[in-house]
C-alpha positions in Angstrom: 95.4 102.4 68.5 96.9 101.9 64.9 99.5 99.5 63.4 102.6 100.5 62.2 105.7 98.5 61.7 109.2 99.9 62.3 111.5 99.9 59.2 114.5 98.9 61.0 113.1 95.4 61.6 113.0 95.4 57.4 116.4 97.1 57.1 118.1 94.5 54.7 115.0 94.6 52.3 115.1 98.0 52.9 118.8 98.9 51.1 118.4 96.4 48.8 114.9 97.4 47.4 113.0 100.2 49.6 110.2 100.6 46.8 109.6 96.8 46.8 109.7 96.7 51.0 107.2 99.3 51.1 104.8 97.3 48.9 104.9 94.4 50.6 104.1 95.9 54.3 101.2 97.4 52.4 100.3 93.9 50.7 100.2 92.4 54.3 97.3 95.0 55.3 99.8 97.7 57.1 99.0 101.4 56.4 101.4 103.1 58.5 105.1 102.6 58.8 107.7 104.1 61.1 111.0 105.3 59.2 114.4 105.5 60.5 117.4 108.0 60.0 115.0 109.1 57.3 116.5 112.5 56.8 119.4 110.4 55.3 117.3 109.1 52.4 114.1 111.4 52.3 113.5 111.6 48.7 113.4 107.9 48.3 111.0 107.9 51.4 108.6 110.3 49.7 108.5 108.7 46.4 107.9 105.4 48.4 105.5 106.3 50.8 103.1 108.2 48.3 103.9 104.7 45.8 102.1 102.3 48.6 100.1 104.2 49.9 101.7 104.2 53.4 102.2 107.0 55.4 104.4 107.5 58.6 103.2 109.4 62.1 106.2 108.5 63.4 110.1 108.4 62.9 113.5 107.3 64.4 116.6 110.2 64.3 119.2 111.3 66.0 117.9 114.3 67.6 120.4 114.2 70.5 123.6 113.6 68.3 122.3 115.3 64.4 121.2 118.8 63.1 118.0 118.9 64.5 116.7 120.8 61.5 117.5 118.8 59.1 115.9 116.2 60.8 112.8 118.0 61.3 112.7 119.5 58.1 112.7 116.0 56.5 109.8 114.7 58.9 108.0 117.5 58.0 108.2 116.7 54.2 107.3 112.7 55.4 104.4 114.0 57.0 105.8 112.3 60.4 104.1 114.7 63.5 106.5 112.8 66.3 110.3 112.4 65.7 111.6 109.8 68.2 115.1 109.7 69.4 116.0 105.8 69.4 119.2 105.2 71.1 121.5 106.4 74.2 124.3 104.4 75.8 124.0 102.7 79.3 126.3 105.3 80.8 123.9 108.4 80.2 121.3 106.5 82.0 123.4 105.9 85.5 123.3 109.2 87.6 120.7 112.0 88.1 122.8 114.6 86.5 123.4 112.5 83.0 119.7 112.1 83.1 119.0 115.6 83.9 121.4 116.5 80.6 119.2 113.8 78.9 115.7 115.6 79.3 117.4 118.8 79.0 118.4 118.3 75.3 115.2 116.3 74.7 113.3 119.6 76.1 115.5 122.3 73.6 114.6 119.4 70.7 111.2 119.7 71.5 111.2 123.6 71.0 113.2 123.2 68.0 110.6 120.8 66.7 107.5 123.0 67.7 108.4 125.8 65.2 108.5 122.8 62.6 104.9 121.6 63.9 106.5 118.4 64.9 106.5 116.7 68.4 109.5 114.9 70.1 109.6 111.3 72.2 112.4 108.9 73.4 112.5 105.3 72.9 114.1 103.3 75.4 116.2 100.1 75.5 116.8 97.8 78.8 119.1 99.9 80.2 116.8 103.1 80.7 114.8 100.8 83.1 117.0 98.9 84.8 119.0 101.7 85.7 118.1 103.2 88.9 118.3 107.5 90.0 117.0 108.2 93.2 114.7 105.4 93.9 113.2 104.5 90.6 114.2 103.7 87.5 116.1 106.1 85.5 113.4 106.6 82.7 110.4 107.2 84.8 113.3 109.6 86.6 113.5 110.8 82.9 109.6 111.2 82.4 109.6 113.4 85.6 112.1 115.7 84.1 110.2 116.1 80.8 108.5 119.3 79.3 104.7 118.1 78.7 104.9 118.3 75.2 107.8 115.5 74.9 106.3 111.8 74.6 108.0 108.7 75.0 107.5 105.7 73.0 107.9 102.6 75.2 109.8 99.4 73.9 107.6 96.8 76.0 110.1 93.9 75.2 113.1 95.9 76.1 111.3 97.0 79.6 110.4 93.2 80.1 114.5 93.1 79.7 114.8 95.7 81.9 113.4 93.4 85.1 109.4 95.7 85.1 106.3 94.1 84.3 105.5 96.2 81.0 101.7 96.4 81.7 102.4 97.9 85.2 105.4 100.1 84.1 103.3 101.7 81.2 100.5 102.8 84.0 103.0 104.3 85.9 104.3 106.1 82.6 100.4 107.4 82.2 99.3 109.5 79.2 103.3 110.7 78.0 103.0 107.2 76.4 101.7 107.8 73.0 103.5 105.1 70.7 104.7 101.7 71.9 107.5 98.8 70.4 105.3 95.7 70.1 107.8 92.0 69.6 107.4 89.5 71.7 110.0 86.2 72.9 111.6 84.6 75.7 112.6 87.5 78.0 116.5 87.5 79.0 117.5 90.7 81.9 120.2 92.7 81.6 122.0 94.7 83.9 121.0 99.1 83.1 125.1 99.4 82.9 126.3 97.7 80.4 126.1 97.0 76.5 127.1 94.0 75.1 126.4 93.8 71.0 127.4 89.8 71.0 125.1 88.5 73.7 122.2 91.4 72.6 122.4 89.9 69.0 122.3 86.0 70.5 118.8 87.5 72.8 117.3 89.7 69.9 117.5 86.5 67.2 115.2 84.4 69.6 112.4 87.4 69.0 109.0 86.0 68.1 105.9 87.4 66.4 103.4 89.0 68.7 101.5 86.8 71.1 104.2 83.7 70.3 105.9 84.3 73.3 106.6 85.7 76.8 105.3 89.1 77.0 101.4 89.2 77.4 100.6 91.4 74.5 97.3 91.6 74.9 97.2 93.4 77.8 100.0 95.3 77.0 98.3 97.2 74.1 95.4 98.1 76.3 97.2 99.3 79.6 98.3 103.1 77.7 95.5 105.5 78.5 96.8 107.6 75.8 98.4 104.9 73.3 98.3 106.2 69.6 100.1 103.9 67.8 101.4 100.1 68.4 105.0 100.0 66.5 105.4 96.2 65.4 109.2 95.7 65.6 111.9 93.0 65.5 115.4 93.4 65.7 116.3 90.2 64.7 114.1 87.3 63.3 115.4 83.3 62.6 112.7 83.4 60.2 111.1 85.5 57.1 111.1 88.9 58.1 108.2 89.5 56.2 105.9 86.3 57.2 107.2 87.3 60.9 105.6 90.8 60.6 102.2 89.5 58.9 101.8 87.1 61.9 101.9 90.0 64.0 99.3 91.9 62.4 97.2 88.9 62.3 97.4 88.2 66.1 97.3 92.2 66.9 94.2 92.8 64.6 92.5 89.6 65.1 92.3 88.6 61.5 94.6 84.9 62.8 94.0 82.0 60.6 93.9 78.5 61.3 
């Protein structure tokens, strides 16, 4: 498995100086970094990337609401091989034939994307998991659904959030897990219907670096037979972003110090 670290968790650093953001992901030891609605800002990305030294496997768009070429067009330039849709709303995820219409547009994406060279995946939230379509929840529903060539990239925190155990879920997922969302924290469940920004923002600002909290990360990162790439991520942080994301690379690569 390789590091990465998802730009979003950098986002205010990332308007205000991208350049400069880059650089210091680089300066803590990262050599990979996943990008989001990059097709929005590609040529800075390019300039960047190549700058630091970084380089990007992976990327959040829009595939399910965006031009699809575009999209893929820009990864291709980025040199990102999987483009990852990042977001759905609770109500796609609570009936078979919403999540039938899901995997149906990620399968067309995925076609799309294959003329580009470029594979497609689907990040998930809480309410992918603790949503339930005929007896189990609605992204493994999902994952049944699925063309072979579309992957999913598995937000372990979010699935903790979801009410599974995210070692267990991510065997039942098997080898269409290629990326995961590594954070860590105090774990708070949500209902799969609903989507509440206020009391998200109050859960997501108690997020800790990796092994600093709940979620046992260490067995997390080993339980995907097929796992290419741990995504460090926080969506909020009470503390330096930046000193936040090097303490998760220490704890995930071993290098701690005392």
């Amino acid at each position: 498995m390789s590091l990465s670290v998802q730009l979003y968790s950098v986002r205010d650093a990332v308007e205000a100086d991208l350049n400069g953001t880059l650089e210091r992901l680089a300066g803590i030891g990262l050599t990979q970094v996943e990008p989001y609605n990059f097709a929005a800002t590609v040529d800075a990305l390019e300039e960047g990337l190549k700058s630091a030294g970084l380089s990007a496997p992976t990327g959040h768009a829009p595939l399910l609401s965006a031009d699809q070429d575009e999209i893929f067009a820009a990864a291709k330039r980025l040199g990102i091989g999987t483009v990852i849709d990042p977001f759905t709303l609770p109500e796609e995820w609570q009936s078979e034939e919403s999540v039938r219409s899901v995997a149906e547009r990620l399968n067309a994406a995925a076609k799309k994307g294959a003329g580009y060279g470029i594979r497609v995946g689907y990040h998930n939230h809480y309410w992918e998991v603790a949503s339930t379509v005929n007896g189990v929840t609605a992204l493994e529903f999902l994952a049944g659904l699925l063309d072979p060539e579309v992957v999913l990239e598995v937000d372990t925190y979010w699935v903790a959030s979801g009410g599974q155990d995210p070692v267990e879920y991510l065997k039942k997922l098997g080898e269409r897990v290629v990326a995961i969302h590594i954070k860590d924290g105090p774990v708070t469940q949500f209902p799969g219907d609903t989507f509440d920004v206020e009391q998200l923002g109050k859960v997501t600002a108690t997020q800790l670096p990796a092994g600093s909290g709940e979620l046992d990360i260490r067995s997390i990162v080993q339980a995907p037979s097929a796992l290419e790439v741990g995504v460090i991520e926080f969506d909020a942080y009470g503390g330096d972003i930046f000193d936040g994301i090097a303490a998760s690379f220490a704890y995930l690569t071993g290098k701690e110090t005392a």
